[in-house]
Every structure is written in structure tokens, then in C-alpha cells.
TORSEZA-9121 format. One record per residue (C-alpha): x, y, z. Coordinates in steps of 0.5 Angstrom, whole numbers, plus 500, padded with zeros to 3 digits. Example, Ala and Ser with C-alpha at 12.3 -4.5 7.8 and 13.67 -1.06 7.14 Angstrom:
2
(rec (525 491 516)) (rec (527 498 514)) 
***
This chain:
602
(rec (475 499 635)) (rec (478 502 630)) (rec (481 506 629)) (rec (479 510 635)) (rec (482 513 628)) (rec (480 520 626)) (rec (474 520 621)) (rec (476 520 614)) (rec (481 514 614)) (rec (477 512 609)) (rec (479 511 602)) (rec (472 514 599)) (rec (474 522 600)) (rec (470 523 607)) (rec (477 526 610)) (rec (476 531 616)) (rec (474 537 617)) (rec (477 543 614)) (rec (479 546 622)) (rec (483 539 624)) (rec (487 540 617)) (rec (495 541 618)) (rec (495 540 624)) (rec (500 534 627)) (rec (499 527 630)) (rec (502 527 637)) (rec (501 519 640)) (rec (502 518 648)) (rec (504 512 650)) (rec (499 508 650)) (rec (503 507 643)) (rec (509 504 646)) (rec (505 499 651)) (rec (499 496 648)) (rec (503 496 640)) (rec (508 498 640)) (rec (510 496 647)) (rec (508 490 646)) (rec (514 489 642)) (rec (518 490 647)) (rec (516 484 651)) (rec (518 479 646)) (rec (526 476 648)) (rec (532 479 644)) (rec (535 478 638)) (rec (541 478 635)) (rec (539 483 630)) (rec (536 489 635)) (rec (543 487 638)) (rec (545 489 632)) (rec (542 495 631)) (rec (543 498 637)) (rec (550 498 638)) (rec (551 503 632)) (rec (551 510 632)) (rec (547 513 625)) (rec (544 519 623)) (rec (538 519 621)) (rec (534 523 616)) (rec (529 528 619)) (rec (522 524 620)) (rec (515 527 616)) (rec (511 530 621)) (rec (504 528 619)) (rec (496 526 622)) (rec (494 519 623)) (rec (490 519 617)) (rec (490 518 609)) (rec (487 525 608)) (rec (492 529 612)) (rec (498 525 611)) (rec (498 527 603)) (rec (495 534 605)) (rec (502 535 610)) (rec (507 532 604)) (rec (504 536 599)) (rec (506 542 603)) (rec (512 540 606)) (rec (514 539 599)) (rec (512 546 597)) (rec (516 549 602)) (rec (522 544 600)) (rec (522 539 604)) (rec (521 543 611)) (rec (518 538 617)) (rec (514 543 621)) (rec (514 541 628)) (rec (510 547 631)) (rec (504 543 631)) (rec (503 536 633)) (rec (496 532 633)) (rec (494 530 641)) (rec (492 523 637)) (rec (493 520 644)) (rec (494 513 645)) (rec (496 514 654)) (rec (499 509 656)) (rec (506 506 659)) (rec (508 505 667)) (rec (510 511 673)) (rec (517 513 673)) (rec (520 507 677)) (rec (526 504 674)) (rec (533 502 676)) (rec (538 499 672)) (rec (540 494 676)) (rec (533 491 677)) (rec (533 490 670)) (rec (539 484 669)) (rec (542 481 663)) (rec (540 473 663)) (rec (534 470 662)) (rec (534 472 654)) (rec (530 465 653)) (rec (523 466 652)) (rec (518 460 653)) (rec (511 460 650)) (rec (508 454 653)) (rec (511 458 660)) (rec (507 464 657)) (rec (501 460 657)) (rec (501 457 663)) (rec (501 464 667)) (rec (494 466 663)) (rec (488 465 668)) (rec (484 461 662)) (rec (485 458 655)) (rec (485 463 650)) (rec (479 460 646)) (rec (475 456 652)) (rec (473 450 653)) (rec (469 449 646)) (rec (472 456 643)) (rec (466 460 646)) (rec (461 456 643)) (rec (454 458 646)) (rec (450 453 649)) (rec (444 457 646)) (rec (442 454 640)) (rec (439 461 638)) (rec (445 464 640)) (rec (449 459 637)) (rec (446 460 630)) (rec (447 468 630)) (rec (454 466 631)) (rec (455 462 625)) (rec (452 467 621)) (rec (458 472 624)) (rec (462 466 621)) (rec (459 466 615)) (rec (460 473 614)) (rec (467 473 615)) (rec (469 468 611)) (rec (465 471 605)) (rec (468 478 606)) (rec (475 474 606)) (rec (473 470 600)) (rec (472 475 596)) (rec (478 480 599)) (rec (482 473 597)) (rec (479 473 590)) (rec (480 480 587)) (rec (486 484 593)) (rec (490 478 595)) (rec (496 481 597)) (rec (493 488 597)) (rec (491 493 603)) (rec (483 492 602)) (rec (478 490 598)) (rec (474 494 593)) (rec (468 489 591)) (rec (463 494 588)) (rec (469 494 582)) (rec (472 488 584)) (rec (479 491 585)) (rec (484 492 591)) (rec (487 498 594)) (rec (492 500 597)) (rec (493 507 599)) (rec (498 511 601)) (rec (497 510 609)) (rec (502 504 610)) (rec (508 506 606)) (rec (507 501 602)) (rec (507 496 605)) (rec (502 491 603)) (rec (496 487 605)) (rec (493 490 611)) (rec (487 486 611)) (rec (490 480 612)) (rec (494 481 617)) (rec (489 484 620)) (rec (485 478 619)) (rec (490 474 623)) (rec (486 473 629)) (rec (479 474 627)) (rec (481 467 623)) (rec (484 464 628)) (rec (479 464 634)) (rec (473 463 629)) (rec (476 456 627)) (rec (477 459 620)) (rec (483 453 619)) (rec (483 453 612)) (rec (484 461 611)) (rec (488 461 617)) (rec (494 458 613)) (rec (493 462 606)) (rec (494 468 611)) (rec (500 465 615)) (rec (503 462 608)) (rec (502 470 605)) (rec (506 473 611)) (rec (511 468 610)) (rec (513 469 603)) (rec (510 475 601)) (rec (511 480 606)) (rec (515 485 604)) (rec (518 489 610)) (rec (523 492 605)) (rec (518 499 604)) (rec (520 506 603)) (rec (515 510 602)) (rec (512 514 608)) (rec (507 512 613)) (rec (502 513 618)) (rec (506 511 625)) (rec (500 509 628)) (rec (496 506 623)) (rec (502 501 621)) (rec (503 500 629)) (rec (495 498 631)) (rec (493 494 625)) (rec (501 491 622)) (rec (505 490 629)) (rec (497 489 632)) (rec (496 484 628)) (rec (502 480 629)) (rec (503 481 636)) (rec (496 479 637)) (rec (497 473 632)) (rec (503 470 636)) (rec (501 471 643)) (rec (495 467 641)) (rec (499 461 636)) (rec (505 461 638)) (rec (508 461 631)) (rec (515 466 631)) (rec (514 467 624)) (rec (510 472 627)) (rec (514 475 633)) (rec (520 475 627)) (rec (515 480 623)) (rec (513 484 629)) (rec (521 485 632)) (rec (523 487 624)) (rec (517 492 623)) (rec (518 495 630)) (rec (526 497 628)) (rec (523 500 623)) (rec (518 504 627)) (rec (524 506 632)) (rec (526 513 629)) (rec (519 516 629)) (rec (522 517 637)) (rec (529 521 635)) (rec (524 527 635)) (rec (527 534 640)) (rec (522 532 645)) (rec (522 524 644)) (rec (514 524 641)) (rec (514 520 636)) (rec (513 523 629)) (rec (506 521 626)) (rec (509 519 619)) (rec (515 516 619)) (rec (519 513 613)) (rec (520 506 613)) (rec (526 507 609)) (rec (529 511 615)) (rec (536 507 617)) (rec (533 505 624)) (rec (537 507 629)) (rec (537 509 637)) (rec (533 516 639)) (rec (538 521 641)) (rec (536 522 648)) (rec (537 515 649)) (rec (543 514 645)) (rec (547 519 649)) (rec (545 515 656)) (rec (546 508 651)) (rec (553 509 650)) (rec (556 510 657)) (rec (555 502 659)) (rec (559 498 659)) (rec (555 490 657)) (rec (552 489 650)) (rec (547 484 654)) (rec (546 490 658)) (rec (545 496 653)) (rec (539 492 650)) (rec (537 491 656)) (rec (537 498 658)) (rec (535 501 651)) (rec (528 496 651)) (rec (526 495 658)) (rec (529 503 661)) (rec (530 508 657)) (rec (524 507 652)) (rec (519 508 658)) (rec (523 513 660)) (rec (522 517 654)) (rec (514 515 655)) (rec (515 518 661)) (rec (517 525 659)) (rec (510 526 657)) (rec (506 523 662)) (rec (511 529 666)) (rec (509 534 661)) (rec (502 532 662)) (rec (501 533 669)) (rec (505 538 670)) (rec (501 543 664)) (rec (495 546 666)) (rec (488 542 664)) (rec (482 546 663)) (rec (477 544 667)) (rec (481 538 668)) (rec (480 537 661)) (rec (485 534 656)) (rec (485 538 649)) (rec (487 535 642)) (rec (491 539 640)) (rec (499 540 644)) (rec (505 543 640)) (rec (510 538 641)) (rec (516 544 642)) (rec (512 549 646)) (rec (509 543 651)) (rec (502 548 651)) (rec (496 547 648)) (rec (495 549 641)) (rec (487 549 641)) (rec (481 547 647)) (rec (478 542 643)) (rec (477 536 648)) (rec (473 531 644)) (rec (472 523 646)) (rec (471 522 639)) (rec (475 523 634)) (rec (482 525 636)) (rec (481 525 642)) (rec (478 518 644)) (rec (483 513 644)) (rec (487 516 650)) (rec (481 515 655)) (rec (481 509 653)) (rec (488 507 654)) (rec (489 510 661)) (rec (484 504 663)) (rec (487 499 659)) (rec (494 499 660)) (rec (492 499 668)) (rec (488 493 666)) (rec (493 491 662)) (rec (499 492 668)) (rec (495 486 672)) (rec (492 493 676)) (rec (499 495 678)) (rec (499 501 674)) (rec (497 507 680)) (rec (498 513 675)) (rec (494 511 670)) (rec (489 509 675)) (rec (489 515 677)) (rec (489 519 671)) (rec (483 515 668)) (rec (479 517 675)) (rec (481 525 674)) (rec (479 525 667)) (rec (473 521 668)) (rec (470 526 673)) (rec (472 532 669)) (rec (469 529 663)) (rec (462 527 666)) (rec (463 534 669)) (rec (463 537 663)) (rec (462 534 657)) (rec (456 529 660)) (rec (450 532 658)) (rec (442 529 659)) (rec (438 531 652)) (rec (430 533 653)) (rec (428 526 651)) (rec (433 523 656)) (rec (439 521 652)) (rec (446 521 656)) (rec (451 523 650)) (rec (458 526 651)) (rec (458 533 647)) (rec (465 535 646)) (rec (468 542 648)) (rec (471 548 644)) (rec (474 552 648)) (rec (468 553 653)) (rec (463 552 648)) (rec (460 546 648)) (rec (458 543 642)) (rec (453 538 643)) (rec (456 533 637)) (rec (457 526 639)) (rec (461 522 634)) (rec (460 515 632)) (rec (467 515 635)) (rec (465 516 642)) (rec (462 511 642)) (rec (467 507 644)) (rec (466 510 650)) (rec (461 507 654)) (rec (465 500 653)) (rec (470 503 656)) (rec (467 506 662)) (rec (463 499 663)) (rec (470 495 664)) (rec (472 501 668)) (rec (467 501 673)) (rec (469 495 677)) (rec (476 499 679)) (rec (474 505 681)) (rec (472 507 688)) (rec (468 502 690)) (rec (462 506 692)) (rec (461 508 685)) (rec (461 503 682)) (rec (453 502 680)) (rec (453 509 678)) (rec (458 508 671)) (rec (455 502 669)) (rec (450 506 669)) (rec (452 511 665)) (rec (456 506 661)) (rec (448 503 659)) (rec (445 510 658)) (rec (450 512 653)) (rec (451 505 649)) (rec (443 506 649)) (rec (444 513 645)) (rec (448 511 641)) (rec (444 505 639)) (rec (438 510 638)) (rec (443 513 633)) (rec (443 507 629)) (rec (438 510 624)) (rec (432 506 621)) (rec (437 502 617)) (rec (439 500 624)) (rec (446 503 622)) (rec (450 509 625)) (rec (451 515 621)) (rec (458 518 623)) (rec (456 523 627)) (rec (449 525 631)) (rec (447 532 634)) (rec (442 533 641)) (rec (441 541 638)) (rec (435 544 635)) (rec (430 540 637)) (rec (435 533 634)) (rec (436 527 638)) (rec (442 523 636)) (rec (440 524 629)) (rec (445 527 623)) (rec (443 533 621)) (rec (449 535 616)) (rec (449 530 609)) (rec (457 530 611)) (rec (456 526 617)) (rec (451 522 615)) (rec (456 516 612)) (rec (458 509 615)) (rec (464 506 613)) (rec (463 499 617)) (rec (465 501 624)) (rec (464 498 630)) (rec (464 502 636)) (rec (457 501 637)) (rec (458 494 637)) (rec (464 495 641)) (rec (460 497 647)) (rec (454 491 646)) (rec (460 487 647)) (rec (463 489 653)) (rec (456 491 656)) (rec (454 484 654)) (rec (459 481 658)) (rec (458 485 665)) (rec (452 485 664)) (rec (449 479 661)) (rec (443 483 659)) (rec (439 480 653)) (rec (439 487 650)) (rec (445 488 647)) (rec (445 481 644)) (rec (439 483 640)) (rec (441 490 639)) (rec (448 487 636)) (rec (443 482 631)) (rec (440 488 629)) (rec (446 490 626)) (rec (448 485 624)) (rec (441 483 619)) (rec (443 492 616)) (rec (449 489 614)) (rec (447 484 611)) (rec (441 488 607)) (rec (445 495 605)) (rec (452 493 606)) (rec (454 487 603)) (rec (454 486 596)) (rec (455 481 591)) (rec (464 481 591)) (rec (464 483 600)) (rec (461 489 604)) (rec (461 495 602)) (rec (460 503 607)) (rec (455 507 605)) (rec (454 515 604)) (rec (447 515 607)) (rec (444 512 612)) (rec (438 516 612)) (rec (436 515 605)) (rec (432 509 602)) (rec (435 508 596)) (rec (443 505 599)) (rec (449 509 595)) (rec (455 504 597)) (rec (462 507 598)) (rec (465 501 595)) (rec (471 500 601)) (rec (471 493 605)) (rec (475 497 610)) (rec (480 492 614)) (rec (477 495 620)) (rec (471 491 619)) (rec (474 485 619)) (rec (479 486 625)) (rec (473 489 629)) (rec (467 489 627)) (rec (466 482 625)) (rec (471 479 631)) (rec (466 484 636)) (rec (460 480 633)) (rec (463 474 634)) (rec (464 475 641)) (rec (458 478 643)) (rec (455 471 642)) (rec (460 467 644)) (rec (462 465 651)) (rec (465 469 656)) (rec (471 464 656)) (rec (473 466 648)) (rec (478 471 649)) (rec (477 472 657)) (rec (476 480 659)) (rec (481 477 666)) (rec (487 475 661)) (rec (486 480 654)) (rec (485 487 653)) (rec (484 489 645)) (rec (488 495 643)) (rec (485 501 638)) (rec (485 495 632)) (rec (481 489 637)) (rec (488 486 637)) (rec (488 482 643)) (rec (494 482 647)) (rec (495 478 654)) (rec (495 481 661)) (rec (501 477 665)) (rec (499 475 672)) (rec (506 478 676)) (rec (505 473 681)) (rec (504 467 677)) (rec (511 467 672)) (rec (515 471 675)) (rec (521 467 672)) (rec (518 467 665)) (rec (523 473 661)) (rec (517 475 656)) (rec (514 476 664)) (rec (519 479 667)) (rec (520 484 661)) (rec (514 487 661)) (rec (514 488 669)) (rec (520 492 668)) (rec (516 495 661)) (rec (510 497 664)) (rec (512 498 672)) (rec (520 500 673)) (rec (522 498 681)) (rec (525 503 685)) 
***
């Protein structure tokens, strides 16, 4: 889903709205465990060991948001202000995720350093790719599968034609663009790109991107960057791109660009800074340096810094957050980092908020069902939530409003959207009994938010259900798509706990808008107005759109074997990334860091 991104990531102007600016990104742990974190599965190195045995001082960190917009807002103030980071105010932008606060170190041992992948394989449930690569046997179905593929492989040969190596794709002007969002790291699509062309067969593209991380991905960067969004589509994308091929070039990229992101952690409170500058000699947070230095075995110390101290840290916000008092058993977006109170009470399940509902479900799926704290928090946020925000529209609609302070605003997001996928992989874990109702409430807000898909069949940025307007955009500012797939998202999921027919019709519908208003003569472009007759594009082909919205797609008419929903979870960026069977690897080192990452013993 991208982005579970704040609107406006896109490079065409559309930012956030002026009350949401100047305030902070604060990413919770679902950063470290499905990103990040998975970073810390992977075997040692020589150069981490490297790293983690000295004692540096590093540079204060840029404080910043999640976006392009606000990122360039945030450094032009803090360069009027001679270079002062503000700490006051960070950005719940949360990513909730990580394991209970259960560790000892002398569960966590120094041996086993060795990382086998074919041992790795062998403790998935089902071939990653299934038994034909999730060819249906429908030859309709399979025909709209190709199509997808055809459409990827377009949008990707003119990427390749005119912004190789760039971060995205201009096809209007037929040009690349960079941005300032990844701190000058480059090619942004193609690593994004990586699993969508392995698992759709793309063998020919699949190399020359391969190839292109090989020879020319310049981690050598120092300029200052979004932390979540290097995490979710450059760390993704090559975590993603090892589990599924193998190949340690991609782990090799994945451990160098994650000691780069180490020092956004050395914060006061151990919250990760929003923007980091990749030029930041890496080093140790304090807080973990200060415990790092008092043991005695170097094996150890990595051990400890990887596989301890760092959930520690993710668990001082887990404390922070039940300890503080929830509105109505809300979680607000905004929290200062300083104070640990609630700067303002906007609760959203769209943007700003979304992702963190989103990974308190997965990271319990993603922990083999074993994380009973992440359970919990998901189940008590969703009662408050249906409580709350969960509203019925005089024509029947279910949508989530969001919540400002008491005041409902009845706006749901293209973002939320996400939501009823989300709470459709929920179902089956929760209380038993409850079961039917979340599917159900699952259906009735991906039915919504399809009937906010206009008569272009494409989704506007935001829909409201107030004066007398039932999911429709009533502000020309929300009326834009920039190629998201959160609603594809939900067809997804729901296709396959379902196997209702509707959502694959509903997923050919958009695929046929794409392909009449968004795609263009050098690629697929967004639009500025999916009410208007006469199409104005954006000229943006979005990574996002081939990380997700294409790869969603192609799953939706695909076997249920391709990708298998028993053995992955897709981060924020549809990056899969495995769930480890405990019971069926318990010898693997990669295995058993992630049982000591995710859930320290006592």
C-alpha cells in the first residue's frame, strides 16, 4: 500500500494541508520489525562488527515529516533558525510493531552466525511462487493476468528508456526525476521494481535491475533523507529481493544502507528522527552504547546491539504508549517525543495515522501469532475505532471519519482505504465469535470505497458523507489520483478470504481506467481530476505503482499459492517479507534471530 504515505509524497505539488505542516514524523516499531527490523534477521558481518565496536559522535539528526513537501519545508526553517533541529514535535506517523519486552541476554548466544537459505526455504509452508507461479486456471482470469503483466512491462520500458537510474518516471516530458525524499540515492524504481519482475516471470528486466544495483547503486549518499521512506521502498525492496532469489548481493545492500539509517535512533527518547542525513557517520544510539560497553565478547556485543538492546528500544514506546492516557481509547497522530503527551487529538486511519493499525495486526501475523501484545493493542484499538469513527451514511455506506478532538469529520481518505483489507486478515484471530462481524465490516468498507471509484472508475484522494455527499469529493483539492492502490489493495486481501467474484470484476474495472486516463504514450501518469471529462495528467509515474498497484493486481488474479498469505506479510510498500514457522527451523540462525527480535524469552 504505499505509502501508507502522508498525501502529497507526490512530486506534482499536491502536499498536505497547511495544519499538518511543521509538525514531526515519529515512526513506532512497526519501522524496525517489518523494514528495518528485517534487517536484523539477516547473519553478521564483519562490517557491522566493525561499526559496533567504536564509539563516535554523531551529528544531530534533521527532525522532519515523512513527505517531500514537508521535508524541504522543515530544512528551510531550520536553516533560518541557524540550524536548530526542533524536537518539540514529532509526527505519529506510525509503523507499530516489534515484540513484549521479554529478553535476557543469555538466551540470546553467540554461535550460529551462519545463515543457510536453502534451510530458510525449508521452513516456508509453500513455494513462494506456487506451483505455476499462481497461474489461474481460468483462462479469463488468466487473460487479465496477462494484461497486468503487460502493463508492468510497459510502465517499466519506458522508465528504462528515459529515467534509467533516476527515481521515477516523467512520461509526459519523458524525462527522470529525482527529488529530494531519498537523499540522493537514486533509483527508487528499480528497487522498488525488484520483486514485482521476479514474481511476474519478468526474467529479462529482472537482470538489468539486478545488474543496475550491482554496478550502480551509489550508497555513498549525504544528503538528507525521509528515514521512512528509504526504509519502506530501498531497504523493502532489497530485503523483499533476498528472501525471494537468494542472491547476497541484496542482503550485502540491505546491511550497508541499514547502518546508514542507525543514527536517526540516537534521539533523548530513542524515537527515531524522521530525516536522517546518510552522510552521518553510523554509529550506536547512546542508550544502547552505554549498556553495549559493559560486555565483555565481541560475538556478544553484536548480538546484544542487534538482537536486545534494539527491541529494547522499540519497547520504550510501546511502554509510552500504554502507559499514556487514549481518548476514548484512540491513538492521536501527533505525540512530542519530549513531553510524551499528545500534541493534538487528530485520530485518522488514513493518512497519518493508517499504517500503524495496520502493523500491530501484521507484525502479530508476522511473529507466527506469537506476539500477544500486538494482539491485544490491535483488538482494543479496533473496538475503539468501530466505536468511534465507524459510521453508516444515509445511503448505507460504512466509512471510517476521522476524529479532531471530539469532532467527527466525516472524510475518509483514499488512504483508509487500506483499512478494510487490513481488518479482513484480522478477522480470523481475533475473538472467534466475532469473526463473521469483521468480514463483514471488512466488505462493507471496500464496497465504499469502491463506490468512491468515480465514473472514471478511479478514486479521488479524499470522499466526504456530509451535505448530502456519499463518498464523493467535494473540495477541487481532493479530487486528484496519483496511481495508488489502496483500494486495490483491499479487492486483493478480500479476494482471497472470500473468493467472492466481485472484487476481481471490481479490480478489472480499474484496471480498464488505467489504462483509458492514466496511461499515456511514454508510461502511466496520475491525474488532477477524476471528475472532469477531459483528463489533466500529472506527469508522475509513481514507484508506488509498480511496487503495488501493479504487483496487487497481479495477485488479485492470480492463485492464492503466488505469495501465499500463510507464509508473507507485505510492509507499508508491498515488500514481502517471510513469517518464520518457530517450530520448523529452530536451528536456522536467521530463524532464530528473528525469534529473539520479535519475541525475547524471559
Amino acid at each position: 500500500m504505499v505509502f501508507r504515505k502522508l498525501p502529497g509524497v507526490s512530486a506534482s505539488g499536491m502536499g498536505l494541508r497547511l495544519s499538518q505542516k511543521f509538525v514531526f514524523l515519529l515512526f513506532l516499531s512497526g519501522l524496525v520489525t517489518l523494514c528495518f527490523g528485517a534487517l536484523f534477521f539477516l547473519p553478521d558481518s564483519v562490517r557491522l562488527k566493525r561499526i559496533f565496536l567504536s564509539k563516535t559522535d554523531t551529528q544531530p539528526v534533521t527532525v522532519g515529516s515523512g513527505s517531500e513537501n514537508d521535508a524541504k519545508e522543515h530544512l528551510k526553517r531550520e536553516r533560518l533558525a541557524g540550524g536548530k533541529a526542533q524536537e518539540d514535535l514529532t509526527l505519529f506517523r506510525s509503523k507499530a510493531e516489534s515484540a513484549s519486552e521479554r529478553a535476557t541476554f543469555s538466551n540470546h548466544g553467540a554461535s550460529s552466525d551462519t545463515f543457510s537459505y536453502n534451510k530458510f526455504k525449508q521452513c516456508l509452508l509453500k513455494a513462494p511462487l506456487g506451483r505455476e507461479q499462481g497461474r489461474p486456471s481460468d483462462p479469463r482470469t488468466a487473460e487479465r493476468r496477462d494484461k497486468v503483466k503487460e502493463m508492468m512491462k510497459f510502465a517499466w520500458d519506458n522508465y528504462k528508456r528515459y529515467a534509467w537510474g533516476k527515481n521515477e518516471l516523467r512520461p509526459l516530458t519523458r524525462n527522470g526525476h529525482i527529488g529530494n525524499m531519498f537523499g540522493g540515492l537514486k533509483g527508487a524504481t528499480i528497487i522498488d521494481s525488484l520483486d514485482t519482475l521476479y514474481i511476474m516471470g519478468m526474467t529479462e528486466e529482472y537482470n538489468d535491475a539486478k545488474e543496475w544495483v550491482q554496478t550502480s547503486l551509489d550508497l555513498n549518499s549525504n544528503g538528507e533523507a525521509s528515514l521512512f521512506e528509504v526504509n519502506i521502498r530501498y531497504v523493502g525492496g532489497l530485503l523483499s529481493a533476498y528472501y525471494l532469489t537468494g542472491e547476497e548481493l541484496f542482503k550485502k545492500k540491505a546491511m550497508e544502507l541499514g547502518e546508514k539509517l542507525l543514527p536517526a535512533f540516537n534521539t533523548p527518547t530513542g524515537i527515531p528522527r524522521g530525516v536522517i542525513n546518510l552522510g552521518s557517520p553510523p554509529t550506536i544510539p547512546d542508550k544502547i552504547h552505554y549498556h553495549f560497553i559493559r560486555l565483555a565478547s565481541i560475538n556478544q556485543r553484536l548480538m546484544v546491539v542487534f538482537y536486545f538492546l534494539m527491541p529494547l528500544q522499540v519497547m520504550n514506546i510501546r511502554k509510552l504508549l500504554s502507559k499514556i492516557e487514549k481518548p476514548h481509547g484512540l491513538y492521536p497522530n501527533f505525540l512530542s517525543p519530549v513531553s510524551g503527551n499528545w500534541v493534538q487529538h487528530h485520530v485518522s486511519i488514513g493518512g497519518l495515522g493508517d499504517s500503524f493499525y495496520e502493523y500491530l495486526i501484521k507484525s502479530y501475523l508476522m511473529s507466527d501469532k506469537t506476539d500477544e501484545e500486538a494482539k491485544k493493542m490491535y483488538y482494543s484499538a479496533l473496538e475503539a475505532i468501530e466505536a468511534n469513527l465507524v459510521q453508516k451514511s444515509p445511503g448505507g455506506l460504512t466509512y471510517m471519519a476521522e476524529w479532531r478532538g471530539g469532532i467527527l469529520d466525516h472524510k475518509m481518505g483514499h488512504l483508509a482505504c487500506f483499512s478494510g483489507g487490513m481488518i479482513g486478515i484480522g478477522a480470523d484471530d481475533g475473538v472467534p465469535e466475532k469473526r463473521q462481524h469483521y468480514l463483514d465490516l471488512a466488505a462493507e468498507i471496500t464496497h465504499t470505497c469502491h463506490e468512491s471509484y468515480t465514473p472514471t472508475k478511479l478514486g479521488p484522494e479524499a470522499f466526504r458523507f456530509d451535505g448530502g455527499a456519499e463518498a464523493t469529493a467535494t473540495r477541487l483539492s481532493d479530487r486528484y489520483y496519483i496511481l495508488r492502490p489502496e483500494v486495490i489493495e483491499s479487492y486483493m486481501y478480500m479476494w482471497r478470504l472470500t473468493h467472492d467474484p466481485k472484487y476481481r470484476e471490481w479490480g478489472w474495472e480499474a484496471v480498464e481506467a488505467l489504462e483509458q486516463h492514466c496511461r499515456v504514450d511514454s508510461g502511466f501518469s496520475g491525474i488532477r481530476d477524476v471528475y472532469a471529462t477531459t483528463v489533466g495528467h500529472d506527469n508522475m509515474q509513481q514507484s508506488f505503482f509498480l511496487s503495488e498497484t501493479l504487483k496487487y493486481l497481479y495477485l488479485l488474479f492470480s492463485d492464492d499459492d503466488l505469495l501465499p498469505l500463510e507464509d508473507w506479510v507485505f510492509n507499508t510498500e508491498a515488500h514481502p517479507l517471510p513469517i518464520i514457522q518457530r517450530e520448523r527451523d529452530v536451528e536456522n540462525h536467521l530463524s532464530f534471530a528473528f525469534l529473539i527480535f520479535l519475541f525475547p524469552y524471559p
